[in-house]
C-alpha positions in Angstrom: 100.1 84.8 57.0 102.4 83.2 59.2 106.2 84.3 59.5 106.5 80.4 59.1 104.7 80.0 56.1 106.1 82.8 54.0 108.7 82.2 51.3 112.1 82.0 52.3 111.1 81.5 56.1 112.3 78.3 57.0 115.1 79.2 57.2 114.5 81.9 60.2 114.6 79.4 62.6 117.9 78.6 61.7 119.5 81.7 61.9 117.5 82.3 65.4 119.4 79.2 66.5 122.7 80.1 65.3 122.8 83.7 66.7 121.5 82.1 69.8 124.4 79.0 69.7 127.1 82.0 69.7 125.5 83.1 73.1 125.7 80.1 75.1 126.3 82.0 78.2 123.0 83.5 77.6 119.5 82.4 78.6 115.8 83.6 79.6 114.8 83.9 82.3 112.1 85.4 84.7 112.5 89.7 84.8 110.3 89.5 87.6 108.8 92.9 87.2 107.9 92.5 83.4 108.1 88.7 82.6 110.8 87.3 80.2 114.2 89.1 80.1 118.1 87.8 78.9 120.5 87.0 81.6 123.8 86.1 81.5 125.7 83.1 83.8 128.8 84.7 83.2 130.4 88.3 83.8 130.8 90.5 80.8 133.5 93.2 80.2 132.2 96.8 79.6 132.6 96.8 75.8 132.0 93.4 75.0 129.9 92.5 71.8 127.0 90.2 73.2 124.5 89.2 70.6 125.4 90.1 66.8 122.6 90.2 64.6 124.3 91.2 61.6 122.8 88.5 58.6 121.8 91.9 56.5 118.3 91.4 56.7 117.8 94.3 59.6 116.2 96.8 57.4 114.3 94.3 55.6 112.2 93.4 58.5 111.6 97.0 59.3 107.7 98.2 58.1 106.4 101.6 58.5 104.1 102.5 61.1 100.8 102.2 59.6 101.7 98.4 58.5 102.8 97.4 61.8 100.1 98.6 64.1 97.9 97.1 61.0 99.3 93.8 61.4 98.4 94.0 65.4 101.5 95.3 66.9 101.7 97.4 70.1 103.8 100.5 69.8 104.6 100.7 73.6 105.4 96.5 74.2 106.4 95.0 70.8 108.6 97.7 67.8 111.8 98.7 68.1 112.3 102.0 66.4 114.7 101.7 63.7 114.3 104.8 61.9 111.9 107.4 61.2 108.8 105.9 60.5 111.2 102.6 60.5 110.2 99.7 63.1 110.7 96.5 63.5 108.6 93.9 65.1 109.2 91.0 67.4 110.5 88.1 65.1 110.3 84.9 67.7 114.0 85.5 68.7 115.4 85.8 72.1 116.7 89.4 71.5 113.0 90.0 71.3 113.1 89.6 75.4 115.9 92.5 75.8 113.7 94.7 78.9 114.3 98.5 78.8 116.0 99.5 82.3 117.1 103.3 83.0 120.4 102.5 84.2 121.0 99.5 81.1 123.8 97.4 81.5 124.3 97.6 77.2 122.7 98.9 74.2 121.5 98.7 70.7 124.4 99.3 68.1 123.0 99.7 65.0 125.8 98.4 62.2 125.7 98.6 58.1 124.7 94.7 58.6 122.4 94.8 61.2 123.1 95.7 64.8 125.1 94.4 67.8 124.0 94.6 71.9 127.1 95.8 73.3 128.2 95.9 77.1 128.2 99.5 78.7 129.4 98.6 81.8 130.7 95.7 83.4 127.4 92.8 83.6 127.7 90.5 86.7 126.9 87.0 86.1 123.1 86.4 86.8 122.1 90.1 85.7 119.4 90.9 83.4 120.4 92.4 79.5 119.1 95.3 79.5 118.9 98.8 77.7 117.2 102.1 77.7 114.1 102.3 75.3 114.5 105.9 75.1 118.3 105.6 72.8 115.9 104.8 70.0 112.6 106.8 70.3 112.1 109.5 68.4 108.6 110.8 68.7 107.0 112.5 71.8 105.3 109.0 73.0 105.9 108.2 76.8 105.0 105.0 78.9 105.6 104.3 82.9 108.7 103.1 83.3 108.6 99.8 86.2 112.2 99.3 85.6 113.1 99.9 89.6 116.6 101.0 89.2 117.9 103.4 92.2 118.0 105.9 89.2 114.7 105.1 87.6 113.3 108.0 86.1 109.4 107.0 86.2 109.1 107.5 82.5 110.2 106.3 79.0 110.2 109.1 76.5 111.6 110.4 73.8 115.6 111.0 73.9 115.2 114.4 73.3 113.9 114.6 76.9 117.0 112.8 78.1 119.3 115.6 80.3 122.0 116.3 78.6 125.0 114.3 80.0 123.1 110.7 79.7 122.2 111.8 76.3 126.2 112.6 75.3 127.3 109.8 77.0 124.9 107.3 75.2 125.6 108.9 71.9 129.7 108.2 72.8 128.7 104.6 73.5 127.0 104.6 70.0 123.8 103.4 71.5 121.7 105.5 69.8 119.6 104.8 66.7 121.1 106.2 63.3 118.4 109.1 63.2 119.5 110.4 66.6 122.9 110.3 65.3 122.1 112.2 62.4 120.7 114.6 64.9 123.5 115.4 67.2 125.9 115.9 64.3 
């Protein structure tokens, strides 16, 4: 059934507008090397809060595994891991368009009411929004990375096969998912 269709979904659109409204600085636009990204027409300060998405229905929208490759989801292009055995699929929002880059300008904070994309360094106006895929997998999966950053490290993979300083300082941004922060307790 459609997202549309369901109960309660009309008023998804809504809330994609409004979190979208708060951004007006914000739009898509062509990530040349892997089609839609999020740019921004104005510079950002390292620690700015970009996009909040905190409407408490975060963990909600997160299915296991098993349901989301059942429902025709692609593990590698389309979830965001949450948790373990926690993912969320693409909901028809613009943060849906955030492109993995090894040297990200911001990342994923995940918050009691949902999560927030947060600057990690200062953003020029006219750069892509982007983070590094690897601050919330968890399993030993790995895809080619086409990122193209001076610091590109060819592949995705699991944070656990981060080195160690870009793993501490992620997890001192607090860009890492809650399971890796249960980890490196």
């Amino acid at each position: 059934m459609s997202a549309w269709l369901e109960p309660g979904a009309a008023a998804a659109p809504r809330r994609h507008l409004a979190m979208l409204a708060a951004c007006p600085y914000l739009f898509v636009g062509d990530a040349r090397r892997c089609g839609l990204g999020v740019f921004t027409v104005r510079p950002i300060r390292s620690g700015s809060v970009i996009v909040a998405d905190e409407d408490g229905t975060l963990r909600q929208r997160a299915v296991p595994l098993a349901r989301a490759l059942a429902q025709g989801w692609d593990r590698r292009h389309d979830l965001f891991q949450l948790d373990h055995d926690l993912f969320l699929p693409p909901r028809g929002c613009f943060d849906d368009l955030f492109n993995h880059c090894c040297e990200p300008s911001g990342g994923w904070r995940i918050t009691a009411a949902g999560a927030r994309f947060v600057a990690i360094r200062d953003i020029a106006a006219g750069e892509e929004l982007t983070y590094d895929y690897s601050c919330h997998l968890l399993d030993d999966e790995a895809m080619a990375c086409a990122c193209e950053a001076p610091g590109c490290r060819g592949v995705i993979g699991p944070f656990a096969g981060l080195p160690a300083p870009l793993r501490e300082r992620y997890r001192r941004l607090g860009v890492i998912s809650a399971a890796l922060r249960r980890r490196c307790a």
